[in-house]
C-alpha positions in Angstrom: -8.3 -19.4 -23.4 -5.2 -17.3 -22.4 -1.7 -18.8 -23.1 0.4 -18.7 -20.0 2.7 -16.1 -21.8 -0.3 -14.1 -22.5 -1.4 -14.9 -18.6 2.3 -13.3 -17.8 1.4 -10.4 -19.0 -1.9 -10.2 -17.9 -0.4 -10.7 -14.1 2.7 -7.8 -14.9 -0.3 -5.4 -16.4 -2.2 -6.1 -13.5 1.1 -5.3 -11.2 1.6 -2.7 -12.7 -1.8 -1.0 -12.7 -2.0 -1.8 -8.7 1.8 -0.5 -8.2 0.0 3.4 -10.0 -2.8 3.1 -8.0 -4.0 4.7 -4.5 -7.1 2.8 -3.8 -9.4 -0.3 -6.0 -12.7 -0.5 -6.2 -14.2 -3.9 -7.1 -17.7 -4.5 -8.8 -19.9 -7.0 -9.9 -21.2 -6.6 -13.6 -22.4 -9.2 -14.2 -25.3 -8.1 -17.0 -24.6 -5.0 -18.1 -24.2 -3.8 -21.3 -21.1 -3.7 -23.1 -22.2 0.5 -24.1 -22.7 1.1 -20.0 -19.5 -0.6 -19.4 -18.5 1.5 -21.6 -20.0 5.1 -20.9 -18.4 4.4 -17.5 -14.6 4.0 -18.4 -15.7 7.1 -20.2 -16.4 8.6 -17.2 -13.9 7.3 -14.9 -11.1 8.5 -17.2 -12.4 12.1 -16.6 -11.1 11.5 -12.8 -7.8 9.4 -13.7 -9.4 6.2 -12.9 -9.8 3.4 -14.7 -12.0 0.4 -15.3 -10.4 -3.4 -16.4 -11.4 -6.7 -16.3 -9.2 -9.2 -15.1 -9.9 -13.1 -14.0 -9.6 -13.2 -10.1 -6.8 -15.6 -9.8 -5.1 -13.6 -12.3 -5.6 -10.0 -10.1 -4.7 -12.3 -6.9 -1.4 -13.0 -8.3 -0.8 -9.7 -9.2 -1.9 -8.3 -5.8 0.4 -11.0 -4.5 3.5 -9.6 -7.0 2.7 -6.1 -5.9 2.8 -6.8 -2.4 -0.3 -7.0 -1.2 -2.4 -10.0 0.5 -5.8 -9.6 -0.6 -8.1 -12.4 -1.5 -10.6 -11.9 -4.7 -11.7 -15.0 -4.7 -14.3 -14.3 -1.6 -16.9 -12.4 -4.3 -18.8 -15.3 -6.1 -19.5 -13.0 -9.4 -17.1 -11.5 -11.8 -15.0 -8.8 -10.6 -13.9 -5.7 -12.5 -11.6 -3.5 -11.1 -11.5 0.3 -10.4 -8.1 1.2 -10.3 -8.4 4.8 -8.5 -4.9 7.2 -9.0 -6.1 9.7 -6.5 -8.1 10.0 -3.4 -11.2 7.0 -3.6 -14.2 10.2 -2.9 -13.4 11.6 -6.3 -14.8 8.5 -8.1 -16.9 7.4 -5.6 -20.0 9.1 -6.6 -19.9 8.8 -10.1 -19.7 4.7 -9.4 -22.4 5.1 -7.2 -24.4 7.2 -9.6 -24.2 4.7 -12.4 -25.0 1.9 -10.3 -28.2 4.0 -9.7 -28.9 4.8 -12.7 -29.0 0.7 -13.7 -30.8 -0.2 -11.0 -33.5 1.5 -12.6 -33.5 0.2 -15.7 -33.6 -3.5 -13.7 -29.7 -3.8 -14.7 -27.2 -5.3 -12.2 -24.2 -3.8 -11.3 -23.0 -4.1 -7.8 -19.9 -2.3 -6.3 -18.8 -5.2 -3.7 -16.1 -3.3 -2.0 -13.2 -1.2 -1.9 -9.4 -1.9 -0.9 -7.5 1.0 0.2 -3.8 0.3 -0.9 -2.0 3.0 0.7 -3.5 1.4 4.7 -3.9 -2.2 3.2 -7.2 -2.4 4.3 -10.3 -3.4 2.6 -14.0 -0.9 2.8 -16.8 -2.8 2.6 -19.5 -1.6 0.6 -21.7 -0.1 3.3 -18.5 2.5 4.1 -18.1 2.7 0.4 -21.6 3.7 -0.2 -21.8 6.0 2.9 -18.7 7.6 0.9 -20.2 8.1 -2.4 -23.4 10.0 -0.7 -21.2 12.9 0.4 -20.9 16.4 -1.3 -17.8 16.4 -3.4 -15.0 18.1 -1.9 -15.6 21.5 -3.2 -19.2 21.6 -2.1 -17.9 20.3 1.6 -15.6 23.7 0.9 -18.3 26.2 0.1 -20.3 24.6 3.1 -17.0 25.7 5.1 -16.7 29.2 4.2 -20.3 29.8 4.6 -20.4 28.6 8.0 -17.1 30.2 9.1 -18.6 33.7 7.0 -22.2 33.4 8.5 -20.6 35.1 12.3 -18.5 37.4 10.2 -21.7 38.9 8.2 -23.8 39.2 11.3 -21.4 40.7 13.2 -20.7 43.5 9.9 -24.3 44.0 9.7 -24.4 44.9 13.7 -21.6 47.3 12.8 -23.4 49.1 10.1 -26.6 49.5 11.8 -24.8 50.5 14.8 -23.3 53.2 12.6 -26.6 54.5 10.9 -28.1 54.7 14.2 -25.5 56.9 15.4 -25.1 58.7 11.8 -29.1 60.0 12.5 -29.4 61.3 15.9 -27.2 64.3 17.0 -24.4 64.2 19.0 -25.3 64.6 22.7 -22.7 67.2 24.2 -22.3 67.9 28.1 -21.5 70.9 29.3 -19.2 71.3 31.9 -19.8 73.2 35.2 -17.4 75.3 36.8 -17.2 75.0 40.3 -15.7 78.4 42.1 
């Protein structure tokens, strides 16, 4: 049991963690292995997001001291937090992908949603999972400029065979007729 000084600074930490944050993802995970909980704050640090476990009333109150009305205590299970520096896509997948990757081996770990700080609104976890499905942003990139190059190459090859074609037959020349 935390002491209410220790509580303090759990709250402040919390605060603090929200107050660096763009966007928190919130998952249940409940059953997993203390290695898998680790391999993914492994991961998750590779982005510049972290992973923590706080009690819910403790995370309300420090929602509440960093400004934000959000209410934890509407998910039943425990709740560990995601607290995500940049934009929410770049650790979206690699959530998603782990939570795949337990499912399989019959392990539970549910994402149960997502609260974007910077628009104070909360994702559920169907537009959350709809998010981590997509390419990442470079991919979505390279799609881009092969789409936007696909008119350019057509229209260069056009040119070149337009230019062979030309390049093989001779020159047609008229010849002028002078009228007296």
């Amino acid at each position: 049991m935390l002491t209410k000084a220790e509580k303090k600074d759990q709250i402040d930490l919390g605060a603090k963690k929200i107050k660096e944050s763009e966007s928190l993802i919130f998952a249940d995970f409940t059953g997993v292995p203390t290695k898998d909980v680790n391999q993914l704050k492994s991961d998750l640090r590779k982005t510049g997001a972290a992973f923590k476990v706080f009690k819910k009333r403790l995370l309300n109150l420090s929602m509440k001291q960093a400004g934000y009305d959000f209410d934890l205590s509407q998910f039943d299970a425990q709740v560990g937090t995601v607290f995500v520096k940049g934009d929410i896509s770049s650790v979206a997948a690699p959530i998603y992908k782990f939570a795949k990757e337990l499912a399989k081996r019959k392990k539970n770990f549910k994402v149960l949603g997502a609260y974007d700080l910077a628009k104070k609104a909360y994702m559920p976890v169907e537009e959350f999972t709809v998010l981590a499905k997509l390419p990442s942003r470079e991919v979505l990139l390279a799609m881009l400029v092969g789409v936007m190059s696909g008119p350019i190459r057509a229209f260069m090859y056009v040119l070149s065979e337009l230019s062979k074609k030309t390049a093989g037959s001779t020159p047609v020349v008229m010849e002028e007729k002078v009228v007296t």
